[in-house]
C-alpha positions, -999 to +999 in steps of 0.1 A: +356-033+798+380-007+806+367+028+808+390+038+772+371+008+759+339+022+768+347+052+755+356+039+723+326+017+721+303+053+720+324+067+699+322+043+677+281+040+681+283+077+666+305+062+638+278+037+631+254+064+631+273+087+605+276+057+583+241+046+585+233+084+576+258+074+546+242+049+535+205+061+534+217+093+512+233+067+489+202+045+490+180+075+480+204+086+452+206+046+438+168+042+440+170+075+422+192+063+392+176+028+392+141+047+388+156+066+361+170+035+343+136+019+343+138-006+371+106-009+395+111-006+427+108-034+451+070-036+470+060-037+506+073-023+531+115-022+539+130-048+560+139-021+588+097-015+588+088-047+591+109-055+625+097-025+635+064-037+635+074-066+647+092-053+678+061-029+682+040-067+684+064-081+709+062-047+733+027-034+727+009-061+713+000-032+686+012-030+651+030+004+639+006+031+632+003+036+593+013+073+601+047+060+618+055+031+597+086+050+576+099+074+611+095+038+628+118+017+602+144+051+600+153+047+641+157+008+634+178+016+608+198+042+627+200+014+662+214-007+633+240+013+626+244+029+659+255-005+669+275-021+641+295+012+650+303+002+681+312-036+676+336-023+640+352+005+664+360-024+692+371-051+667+393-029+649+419-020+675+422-058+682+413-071+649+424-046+624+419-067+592+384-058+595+389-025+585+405-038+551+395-023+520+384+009+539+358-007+556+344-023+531+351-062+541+328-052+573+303-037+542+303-069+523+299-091+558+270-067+570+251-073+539+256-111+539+247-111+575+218-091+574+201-090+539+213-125+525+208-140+556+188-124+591+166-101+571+152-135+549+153-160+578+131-139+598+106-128+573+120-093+570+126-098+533+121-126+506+146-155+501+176-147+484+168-162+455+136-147+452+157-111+452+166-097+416+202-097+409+204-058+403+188-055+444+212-073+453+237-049+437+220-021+454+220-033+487+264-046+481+269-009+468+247+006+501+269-014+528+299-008+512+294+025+511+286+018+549+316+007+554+336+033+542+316+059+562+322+034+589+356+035+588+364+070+577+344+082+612+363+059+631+393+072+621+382+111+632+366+093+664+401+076+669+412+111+675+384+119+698+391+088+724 
Protein backbone atom coordinates (compact mmCIF):
# COMPACT_ATOMS: atom_id res chain seq x y z
CA UNK A 1 0.00 0.00 0.00
CA UNK A 2 1.46 3.25 -1.03
CA UNK A 3 2.04 5.80 1.62
CA UNK A 4 -1.08 8.25 -0.01
CA UNK A 5 -3.10 5.02 0.34
CA UNK A 6 -2.21 4.77 3.89
CA UNK A 7 -2.90 7.97 4.44
CA UNK A 8 -6.25 7.81 3.00
CA UNK A 9 -7.02 4.61 4.80
CA UNK A 10 -6.71 6.91 8.37
CA UNK A 11 -8.40 9.41 7.03
CA UNK A 12 -10.92 7.59 6.26
CA UNK A 13 -10.94 5.57 9.79
CA UNK A 14 -11.84 9.28 11.20
CA UNK A 15 -14.63 9.39 8.53
CA UNK A 16 -15.97 6.12 9.95
CA UNK A 17 -15.72 7.51 13.30
CA UNK A 18 -17.70 10.83 12.45
CA UNK A 19 -20.30 8.69 10.89
CA UNK A 20 -20.59 6.17 13.66
CA UNK A 21 -20.94 9.42 15.95
CA UNK A 22 -23.88 10.14 13.22
CA UNK A 23 -25.51 7.41 13.63
CA UNK A 24 -25.70 7.00 17.49
CA UNK A 25 -27.28 10.69 17.74
CA UNK A 26 -29.78 9.49 15.19
CA UNK A 27 -30.34 6.27 17.10
CA UNK A 28 -30.99 8.21 20.31
CA UNK A 29 -33.41 10.65 18.54
CA UNK A 30 -35.40 7.46 16.73
CA UNK A 31 -35.58 5.47 19.93
CA UNK A 32 -36.80 8.82 21.20
CA UNK A 33 -39.71 9.21 18.67
CA UNK A 34 -40.49 5.46 18.55
CA UNK A 35 -40.87 5.73 22.54
CA UNK A 36 -43.04 8.56 22.02
CA UNK A 37 -45.25 6.73 19.40
CA UNK A 38 -45.76 3.90 21.79
CA UNK A 39 -43.41 1.21 20.57
CA UNK A 40 -41.36 -0.79 23.41
CA UNK A 41 -38.13 -0.91 23.11
CA UNK A 42 -36.26 -3.99 22.12
CA UNK A 43 -34.73 -6.14 25.54
CA UNK A 44 -31.32 -7.24 26.45
CA UNK A 45 -28.45 -5.93 25.82
CA UNK A 46 -27.34 -4.29 22.08
CA UNK A 47 -25.58 -6.31 19.62
CA UNK A 48 -22.30 -4.10 20.03
CA UNK A 49 -22.51 -5.31 24.05
CA UNK A 50 -22.85 -8.63 23.53
CA UNK A 51 -19.44 -9.00 21.27
CA UNK A 52 -18.15 -7.02 23.66
CA UNK A 53 -18.62 -9.47 26.15
CA UNK A 54 -17.83 -11.84 23.97
CA UNK A 55 -14.35 -10.60 22.96
CA UNK A 56 -13.85 -9.80 26.79
CA UNK A 57 -14.45 -14.04 27.06
CA UNK A 58 -12.03 -14.76 24.33
CA UNK A 59 -9.10 -12.29 25.94
CA UNK A 60 -9.82 -12.47 29.69
CA UNK A 61 -11.74 -15.38 30.11
CA UNK A 62 -14.07 -12.68 32.19
CA UNK A 63 -17.30 -11.30 31.16
CA UNK A 64 -17.86 -7.36 30.95
CA UNK A 65 -18.27 -5.82 34.23
CA UNK A 66 -22.01 -4.76 34.71
CA UNK A 67 -20.58 -1.21 35.45
CA UNK A 68 -18.79 -1.25 31.81
CA UNK A 69 -21.24 -3.08 29.82
CA UNK A 70 -22.75 0.28 27.84
CA UNK A 71 -18.83 2.24 27.70
CA UNK A 72 -17.75 -1.40 26.48
CA UNK A 73 -20.47 -1.81 23.55
CA UNK A 74 -19.89 2.27 22.64
CA UNK A 75 -15.88 1.56 21.65
CA UNK A 76 -17.19 -1.60 19.63
CA UNK A 77 -19.39 0.42 18.09
CA UNK A 78 -16.97 3.25 17.40
CA UNK A 79 -13.91 0.23 16.01
CA UNK A 80 -17.03 -0.51 13.90
CA UNK A 81 -17.12 2.45 12.36
CA UNK A 82 -13.57 3.45 12.72
CA UNK A 83 -13.10 0.69 10.21
CA UNK A 84 -15.93 0.64 7.74
CA UNK A 85 -14.30 4.27 7.31
CA UNK A 86 -11.35 3.07 6.22
CA UNK A 87 -12.48 0.17 3.74
CA UNK A 88 -15.51 2.98 2.13
CA UNK A 89 -12.58 5.77 1.88
CA UNK A 90 -10.21 3.01 -0.04
CA UNK A 91 -13.04 1.50 -2.15
CA UNK A 92 -14.27 4.69 -3.27
CA UNK A 93 -11.36 6.13 -5.20
CA UNK A 94 -11.24 2.72 -7.09
CA UNK A 95 -14.83 1.82 -6.84
CA UNK A 96 -16.72 4.91 -6.77
CA UNK A 97 -20.31 3.46 -7.27
CA UNK A 98 -20.11 2.69 -3.71
CA UNK A 99 -20.52 6.04 -2.85
CA UNK A 100 -23.93 6.19 -4.76
CA UNK A 101 -26.86 7.72 -3.24
CA UNK A 102 -24.49 9.75 -0.94
CA UNK A 103 -23.37 6.91 0.82
CA UNK A 104 -26.18 5.37 1.39
CA UNK A 105 -25.79 1.96 -0.97
CA UNK A 106 -22.65 1.31 1.59
CA UNK A 107 -25.71 2.19 4.43
CA UNK A 108 -28.05 -0.31 3.03
CA UNK A 109 -24.99 -3.05 2.51
CA UNK A 110 -23.71 -2.37 6.16
CA UNK A 111 -27.00 -3.09 7.68
CA UNK A 112 -27.60 -6.31 5.56
CA UNK A 113 -24.09 -7.31 6.41
CA UNK A 114 -24.12 -6.77 9.87
CA UNK A 115 -27.76 -6.67 11.42
CA UNK A 116 -29.60 -9.05 8.89
CA UNK A 117 -26.77 -11.21 8.69
CA UNK A 118 -23.31 -11.24 11.15
CA UNK A 119 -25.07 -9.77 14.13
CA UNK A 120 -27.86 -12.90 13.93
CA UNK A 121 -25.41 -15.67 12.83
CA UNK A 122 -23.33 -15.06 15.73
CA UNK A 123 -25.85 -14.74 18.45
CA UNK A 124 -25.46 -10.91 18.70
CA UNK A 125 -29.09 -10.46 17.88
CA UNK A 126 -32.23 -12.64 17.16
CA UNK A 127 -33.03 -14.08 13.64
CA UNK A 128 -34.27 -11.80 11.23
CA UNK A 129 -37.41 -13.02 11.30
CA UNK A 130 -37.81 -12.93 14.83
CA UNK A 131 -36.95 -8.87 14.43
CA UNK A 132 -40.22 -6.58 14.23
CA UNK A 133 -40.60 -4.92 10.88
CA UNK A 134 -40.52 -1.27 12.39
CA UNK A 135 -36.61 -2.38 14.07
CA UNK A 136 -35.81 -3.13 11.09
CA UNK A 137 -36.74 0.37 9.81
CA UNK A 138 -34.79 1.75 12.61
CA UNK A 139 -31.74 0.09 12.12
CA UNK A 140 -32.20 0.86 7.58
CA UNK A 141 -32.76 4.68 8.64
CA UNK A 142 -29.51 4.42 11.30
CA UNK A 143 -26.99 3.07 8.46
CA UNK A 144 -28.24 5.22 6.03
CA UNK A 145 -27.79 7.93 7.92
CA UNK A 146 -24.24 6.25 8.33
CA UNK A 147 -23.63 6.41 5.16
CA UNK A 148 -24.28 9.78 4.43
CA UNK A 149 -22.05 10.95 7.36
CA UNK A 150 -19.77 8.44 5.75
CA UNK A 151 -19.58 9.97 2.76
CA UNK A 152 -19.94 13.64 3.55
CA UNK A 153 -16.49 13.21 5.89
CA UNK A 154 -14.88 11.58 3.22
CA UNK A 155 -15.36 14.21 1.02
CA UNK A 156 -13.74 16.98 3.72
CA UNK A 157 -11.08 14.15 4.41
CA UNK A 158 -10.49 14.00 0.52
CA UNK A 159 -9.25 17.48 0.97
CA UNK A 160 -7.15 16.56 3.84
CA UNK A 161 -4.97 13.65 2.01
Amino acid sequence: MSKSSLRLVVLGAAAGLVAAWAMEESQKAIAEAAKSAGVEPPSGDPATVKAADRLSMEFSGQPIAPHKREQAGRIVHYATGAALGAVYTYLAERAPFITWGFGGLFGLAVTGLLDEGAAPALGFSPPASEVPLERHGEGVAAHLIFGSALEAARQVVRVLA
